[in-house]
C-alpha positions, 0 to 999 in steps of 0.5 A, a space after each residue: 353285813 346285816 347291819 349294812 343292808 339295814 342302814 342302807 335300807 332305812 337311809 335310803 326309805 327316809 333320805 331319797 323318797 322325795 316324794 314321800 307326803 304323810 297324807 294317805 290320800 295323796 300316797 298313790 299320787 304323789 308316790 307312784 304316779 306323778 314320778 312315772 309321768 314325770 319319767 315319761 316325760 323326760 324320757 319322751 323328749 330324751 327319745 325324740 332328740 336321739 332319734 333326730 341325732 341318729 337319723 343324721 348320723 345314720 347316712 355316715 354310719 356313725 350312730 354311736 356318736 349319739 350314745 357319745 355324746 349322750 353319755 359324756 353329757 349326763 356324766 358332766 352334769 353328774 359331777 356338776 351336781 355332786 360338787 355340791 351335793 357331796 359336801 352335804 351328802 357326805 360332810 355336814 349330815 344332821 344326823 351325825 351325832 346320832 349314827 356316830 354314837 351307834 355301835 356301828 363302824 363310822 366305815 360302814 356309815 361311809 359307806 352307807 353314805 357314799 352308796 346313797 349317793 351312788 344309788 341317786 345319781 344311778 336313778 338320775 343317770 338312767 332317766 337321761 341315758 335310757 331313751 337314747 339307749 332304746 332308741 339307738 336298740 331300735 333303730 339298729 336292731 344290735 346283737 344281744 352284747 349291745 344289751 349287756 354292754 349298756 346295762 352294765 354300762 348304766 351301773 358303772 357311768 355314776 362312778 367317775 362323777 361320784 368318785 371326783 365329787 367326793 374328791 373336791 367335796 374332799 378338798 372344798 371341806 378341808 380348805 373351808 373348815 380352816 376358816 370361820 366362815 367355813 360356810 362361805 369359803 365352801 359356797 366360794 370354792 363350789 361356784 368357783 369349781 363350777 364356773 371352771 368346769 362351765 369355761 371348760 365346757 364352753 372352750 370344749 371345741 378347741 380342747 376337741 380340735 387339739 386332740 383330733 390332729 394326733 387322733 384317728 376317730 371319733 372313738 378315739 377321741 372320747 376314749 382318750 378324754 373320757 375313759 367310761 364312755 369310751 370303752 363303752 363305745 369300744 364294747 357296741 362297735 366291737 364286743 370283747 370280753 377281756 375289754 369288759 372284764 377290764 371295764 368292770 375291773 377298773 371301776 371296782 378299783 376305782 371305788 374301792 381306793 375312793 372309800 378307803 382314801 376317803 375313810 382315812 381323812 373323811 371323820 377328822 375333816 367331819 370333826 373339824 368342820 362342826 367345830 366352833 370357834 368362840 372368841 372373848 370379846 375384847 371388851 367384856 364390860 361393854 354396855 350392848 345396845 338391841 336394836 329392833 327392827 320391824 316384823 318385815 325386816 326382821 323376818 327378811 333378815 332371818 330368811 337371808 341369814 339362813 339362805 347366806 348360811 346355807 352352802 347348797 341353797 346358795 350354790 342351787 339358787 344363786 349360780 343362775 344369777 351369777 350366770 345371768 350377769 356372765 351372759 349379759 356381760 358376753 353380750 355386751 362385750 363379745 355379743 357376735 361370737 356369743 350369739 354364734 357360739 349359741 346359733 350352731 345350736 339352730 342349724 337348719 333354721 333361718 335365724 341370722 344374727 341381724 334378725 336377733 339384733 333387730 328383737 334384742 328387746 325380746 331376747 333379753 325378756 326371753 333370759 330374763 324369763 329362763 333365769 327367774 324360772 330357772 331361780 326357785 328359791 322359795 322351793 325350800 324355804 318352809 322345809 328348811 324350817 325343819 323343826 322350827 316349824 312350830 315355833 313359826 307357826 306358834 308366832 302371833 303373825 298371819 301364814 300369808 304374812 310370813 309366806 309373803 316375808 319369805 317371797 321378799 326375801 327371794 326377791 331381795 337376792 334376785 332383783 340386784 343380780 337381774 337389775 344389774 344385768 339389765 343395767 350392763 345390757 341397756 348402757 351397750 344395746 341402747 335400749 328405747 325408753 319403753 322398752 327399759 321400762 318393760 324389761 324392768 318391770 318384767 325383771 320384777 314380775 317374773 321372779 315374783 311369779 317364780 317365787 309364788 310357785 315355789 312357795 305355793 309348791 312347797 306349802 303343798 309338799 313340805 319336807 322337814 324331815 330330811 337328814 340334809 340341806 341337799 335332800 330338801 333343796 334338790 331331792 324334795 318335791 316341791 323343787 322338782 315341781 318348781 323345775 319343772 314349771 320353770 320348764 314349762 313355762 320357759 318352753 310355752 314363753 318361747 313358742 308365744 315369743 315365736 309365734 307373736 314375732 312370726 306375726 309382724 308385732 312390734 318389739 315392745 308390744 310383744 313384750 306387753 302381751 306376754 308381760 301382761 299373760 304373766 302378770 294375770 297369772 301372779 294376780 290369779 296365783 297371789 288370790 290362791 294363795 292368799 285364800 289356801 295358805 291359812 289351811 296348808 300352812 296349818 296342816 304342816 307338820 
C-alpha cells in the first residue's frame, strides 16, 4: 500500500502540475494564481448559462433538466477527450522502462496510471459540473440529500468515460500495433471513433424522439440512455438510500472488472506496440544517394515528421481541420438544414436564414477565425523537443530561425485543409471577387496569428519533462494559454462582427476592418518576438 500511495504521489506532482514553471519568481503566478482565475472564469460563464436554463425551465417545474443536460454533456466530452488520451496515458508512456524494471507490481503501475487518469478528468469534470450544481443549490434551496447526492455524484460521473476510453484506447492499440504504421492506423481509428460520436451527437434528436414514444419523462429518458445521470437525477427528485447504495455499487464494480480486464491484456499489448519491425532490404549492395535539402526545408520536414509521427498532437490539432472541411461541405450541400440545425441554438433572437445568406461573406470569416484559434499547433512544438533541446539550441541557426520553422511548418498543415474549405464554399456560394480575395488572405493571417500565440506561449512556458505526448499537448500550460486566447479572441471577433454588421457596413469592409485589427496584432506580436526569442529561448532548460 506504501508503495501505491508513494507512486500515485510522485505520478501525480510530475505528470498533472501543468503549470509547474522551474522559475521561482513566476511560482505563486503560475501555480496558484492564474489556474484559480482561470476556474473562476470558466465557472462564472458555467453559472450564468444554468442560471438562464433553470429560470426557463422553472415555470414547468423542471429545473433538473439543467443538471441533465449539464451532466450528460460533460460526461460526452470526457469520452471525447479519453479516446485519445488513454493511448497515450495508458499504452505509449516514456517512462516504461524505468517503472517496469522497478521492483514493483506492473498491477499496481496500472493502476497508478489508471488513477491518474481518474484523478485529471475528476478535476476537469468538477470545473464544468459545479457551477450549475451551486446555481441549481440556490435557486431551489434543496434538503441536505441534494448535497450528498451531487458530491458523490461529482466522484462517480468520470468513471464511465474512463472506463469506455481505456475500452477503445484498448481496442485503437491492438489493431494498430499489428501494422507498421502502428502511429497512423491509431491517429485513423481515433478520428474515426471521433467523427462517430460527433454524427451521434448531431443525429442525437431523432435517437431522443425514438426513445420518448415508449418513455413516460424526461427522467426516463436519460435513465435509460445514460445511466450515471439518470440515477443521479432519480437521487434529488426522490432521495432513496437503497438507490445510492446501488449507485455507488455498480460503479465499484465497473471499476474493478475494468482493471482487471485491462491487466490481463494491458503489458502484451504494451510489449507489442514498441515493437520494431526491421527488414533487410532486398538490395544490400545498392549505392545510396543523400540529398540535402535547404535550413528551411529540412527543419520543416523534421517538424512534420514529428507532428505525423505524433498520434495525439495529430488527433488535438488536426480534428478542427477535419471539421472544418465537414462544415464547409454541409454548407454547400445542405446549407438550409445546416444553418437551422445551428439557429435553434439562438431562439429568442431575429436572425433568419436569409439575413445569414445576405453576410455568408462574414460568416465563413467568422469559422475561418473559430478554426484557426480553435487550431494551436505550435503550443507544443518546443516541448516536444523534450530532450533534444539542447541539440537545437546547440546548432548554429538563430532562435527566431527556428521559431519561424516551426511557425511554417504549422502553416503547411493548416493552410491546405482551410484552402480547401474556401475553395468548396467559394464554387457553391459564388462568392464577389473581393471578397475571395479577403477571405484568402484571412485564411493566411489568421493561423499565422494562431501559431505565433502558440509558440510565443510555449517559449514563455515550455514543458520538457513530461512522461507523455498527452501532458505536453493537453495538460501543459502554454496549451491552456492558447485555449484560452483562441476563446477570447473567438468571443471578441464575434461581438466586433455583430456590432460592424449592426452598423449597416458592407460585407467586404467589415471583413477589411477586422482583417486589418488582426494583421496589426500578428505585426505587433512577430516584433515581440523577434526581440524576446533570443532570451527565452536561451533560458529553456
Amino acid at each position: 500500500m506504501k508503495k501505491i500511495v508513494s507512486l500515485i504521489k510522485v505520478s501525480l506532482n510530475h505528470d498533472m502540475n501543468i503549470f509547474k514553471i522551474n522559475s521561482k519568481n513566476n511560482k505563486i503566478l503560475t501555480r496558484y494564481i492564474i489556474p484559480i482565475l482561470l476556474a473562476i472564469y470558466l465557472m462564472i460563464m458555467l453559472g450564468i448559462y444554468s442560471n438562464k436554463l433553470i429560470n426557463i425551465l422553472h415555470p414547468f417545474k423542471l429545473e433538473f433538466i439543467a443538471l441533465t443536460l449539464f451532466c450528460l454533456s460533460i460526461s460526452i466530452i470526457s469520452l471525447i477527450e479519453g479516446i485519445y488520451k488513454s493511448s497515450s496515458l495508458l499504452f505509449n508512456c516514456k517512462d516504461d522502462d524505468l517503472l517496469f524494471s522497478l521492483p514493483i507490481k506492473k498491477e499496481t503501475i496500472l493502476f497508478t496510471r489508471i488513477f491518474k487518469f481518474y484523478v485529471f478528468e475528476l478535476i476537469y469534470n468538477s470545473l464544468f459540473i459545479l457551477a450549475p450544481m451551486i446555481i441549481y443549490a440556490v435557486k431551489l434551496t434543496p434538503n441536505w440529500t441534494y448535497y450528498i447526492s451531487s458530491i458523490i455524484s461529482i466522484l462517480i460521473l468520470p468513471i464511465v468515460p474512463i472506463v469506455l476510453s481505456c475500452i477503445i484506447g484498448y481496442i485503437i492499440t491492438l489493431i494498430s500495433s499489428k501494422f507498421k504504421g502502428k502511429n497512423l492506423v491509431q491517429t485513423i481509428i481515433t478520428t474515426a471513433f471521433l467523427l462517430l460520436i460527433l454524427y451521434i451527437s448531431y443525429n442525437m434528436d431523432s435517437f431522443i424522439d425514438n426513445i420518448t414514444k415508449n418513455a413516460q419523462s424526461i427522467n426516463d429518458i436519460i435513465t435509460k440512455i445514460y445511466y450515471p445521470v439518470g440515477a443521479y437525477i432519480s437521487l434529488i427528485n426522490d432521495f432513496k438510500i437503497t438507490t445510492l447504495i446501488t449507485y455507488i455499487l455498480v460503479h465499484i464494480v465497473i471499476s474493478v472488472i475494468t482493471i482487471y480486464v485491462l491487466g490481463k491484456v494491458y503489458f502484451k499489448i504494451n510489449s507489442n506496440n514498441k515493437k520494431v519491425i526491421n527488414k533487410q532490404s532486398k538490395n544490400n549492395n545498392k549505392n545510396y544517394i543523400i540529398k540535402t535539402n535547404s535550413k528551411t526545408i529540412s527543419f520543416i520536414k523534421k517538424e512534420l515528421n514529428r507532428f505525423f509521427s505524433t498520434p495525439v498532437f495529430i488527433t488535438n490539432a488536426g480534428f478542427g481541420l477535419v471539421l472544418f472541411i465537414i462544415a464547409c461541405i454541409l454548407l454547400s450541400y445542405k446549407s438550409d438544414t445546416f444553418i437551422n440545425t445551428v439557429m435553434k441554438t439562438n431562439t429568442g433572437t431575429n436572425i433568419n436564414i436569409d439575413f445569414i445568406y445576405n453576410i455568408f461573406p462574414i460568416v465563413t470569416f467568422g469559422i475561418i477565425t473559430f478554426t484557426s484559434f480553435m487550431t494551436s499547433i505550435t503550443s507544443s512544438m518546443i516541448s516536444l523537443e523534450s530532450k533534444s533541446i539542447n541539440i537545437l539550441k546547440s546548432l548554429p541557426i538563430k532562435p527566431i530561425e527556428i521559431i519561424i520553422y516551426k511557425v511554417l511548418a504549422a502553416l503547411v498543415i493548416m493552410l491546405p485543409c482551410i484552402l480547401i474549405g474556401d475553395l468548396i464554399i467559394f464554387i457553391k456560394f459564388k462568392f464577389k471577387l473581393t471578397s475571395i480575395i479577403l477571405l484568402l488572405i484571412s485564411s493566411i493571417i489568421l493561423p499565422l496569428l494562431s501559431e505565433l500565440i502558440g509558440i510565443y506561449a510555449n517559449l514563455k512556458y515550455p514543458k520538457l519533462d513530461a512522461t507523455n505526448d498527452t501532458e505536453i499537448v493537453k495538460q501543459s500550460m502554454s496549451s491552456t494559454i492558447s485555449v484560452f486566447s483562441g476563446i477570447g479572441i473567438i468571443g471578441i471577433t464575434i461581438v466586433l462582427l455583430y456590432y460592424l454588421v449592426k452598423k449597416g457596413l458592407s460585407n467586404n469592409l467589415v471583413i477589411l476592418i477586422t482583417l486589418g485589427i488582426f494583421t496589426l496584432i500578428t505585426i505587433l506580436l512577430l516584433i515581440i518576438l523577434i526581440k524576446t526569442c533570443d532570451k527565452d529561448f536561451k533560458n529553456i532548460e
